[in-house]
C-alpha positions in Angstrom: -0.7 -22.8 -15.0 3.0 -23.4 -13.4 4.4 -22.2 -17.0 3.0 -19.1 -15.7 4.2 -19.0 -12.3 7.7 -19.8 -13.8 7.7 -17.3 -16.1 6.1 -14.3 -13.7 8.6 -15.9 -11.0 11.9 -15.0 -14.0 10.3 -11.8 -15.0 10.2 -10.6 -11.2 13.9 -12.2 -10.8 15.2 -9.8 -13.6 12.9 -6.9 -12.7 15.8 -3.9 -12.1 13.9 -2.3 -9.6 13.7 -5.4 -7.0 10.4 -6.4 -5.0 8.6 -3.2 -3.5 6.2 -3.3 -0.5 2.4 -3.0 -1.1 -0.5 -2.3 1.9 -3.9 -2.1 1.9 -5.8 0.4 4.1 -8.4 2.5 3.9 -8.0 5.9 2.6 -9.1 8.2 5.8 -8.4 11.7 3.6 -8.5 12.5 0.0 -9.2 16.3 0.7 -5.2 17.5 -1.2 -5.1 16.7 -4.8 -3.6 13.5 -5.8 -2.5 13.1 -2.3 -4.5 10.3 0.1 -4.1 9.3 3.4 -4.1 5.3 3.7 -4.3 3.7 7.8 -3.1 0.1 7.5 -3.8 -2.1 10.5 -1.4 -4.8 10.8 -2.6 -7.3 13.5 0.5 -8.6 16.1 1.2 -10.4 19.4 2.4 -7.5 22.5 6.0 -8.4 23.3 5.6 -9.3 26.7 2.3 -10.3 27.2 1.3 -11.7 24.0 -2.1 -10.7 23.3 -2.8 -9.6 20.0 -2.9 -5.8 19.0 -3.7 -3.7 16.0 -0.9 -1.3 15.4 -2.5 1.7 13.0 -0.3 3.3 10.4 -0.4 6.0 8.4 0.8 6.1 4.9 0.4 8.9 2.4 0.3 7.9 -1.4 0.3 9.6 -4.5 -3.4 9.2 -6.3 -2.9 10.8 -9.9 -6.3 10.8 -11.1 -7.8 11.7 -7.6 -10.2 8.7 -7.7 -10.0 7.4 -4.6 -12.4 8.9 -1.7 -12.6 8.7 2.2 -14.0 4.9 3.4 -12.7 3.1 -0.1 -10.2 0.3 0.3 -7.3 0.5 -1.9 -3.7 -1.0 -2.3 -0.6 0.9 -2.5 2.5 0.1 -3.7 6.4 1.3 -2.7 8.4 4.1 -4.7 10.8 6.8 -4.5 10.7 9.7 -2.1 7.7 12.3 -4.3 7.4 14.0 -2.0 8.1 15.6 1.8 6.0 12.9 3.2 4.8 10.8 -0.1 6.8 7.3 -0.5 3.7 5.3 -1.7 1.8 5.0 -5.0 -2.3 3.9 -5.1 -2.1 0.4 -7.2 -5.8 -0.1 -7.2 -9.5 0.9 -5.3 -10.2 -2.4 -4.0 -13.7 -1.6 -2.7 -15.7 1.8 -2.5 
């Protein structure tokens, strides 16, 4: 098991193309093809008075094979600029 860590830990190290962000969210439109749109809610403490918020984001991601739908859970991952609007990729449907 930790020969595996080491070795996924060197493979990332020598990856070219760095660490890239990944979300997961909910898709909230898959109506344009091999477009969604993914809200995120990231939980955090107000600035001045501390009490914990959700901050709602909206992320559009490139779905190739259009098989993600509205209300699945899925994970997206960083890339380059695809579009106008489109910087993320779908990784996986975590949950319909």
């Amino acid at each position: 098991m930790a020969e595996e860590t080491q070795a996924a830990a060197a493979s990332t190290k020598d990856d070219p193309r760095g660490t890239r962000k990944t979300r997961t969210g909910q898709v909230i439109s898959s109506g344009m093809n091999k477009t969604i749109v993914v809200r995120t809610v990231t939980r955090v403490p107000h600035a001045k008075f501390g009490k914990i918020v959700k901050q709602m984001k909206k992320f559009y991601a490139h779905d190739e094979e259009n098989k993600a739908k509205a209300g699945d859970t899925v994970r997206i991952m960083e890339t380059r600029p695809l579009s106008k609007l489109k910087r993320w990729r779908l990784v996986e449907v975590v949950a319909k």
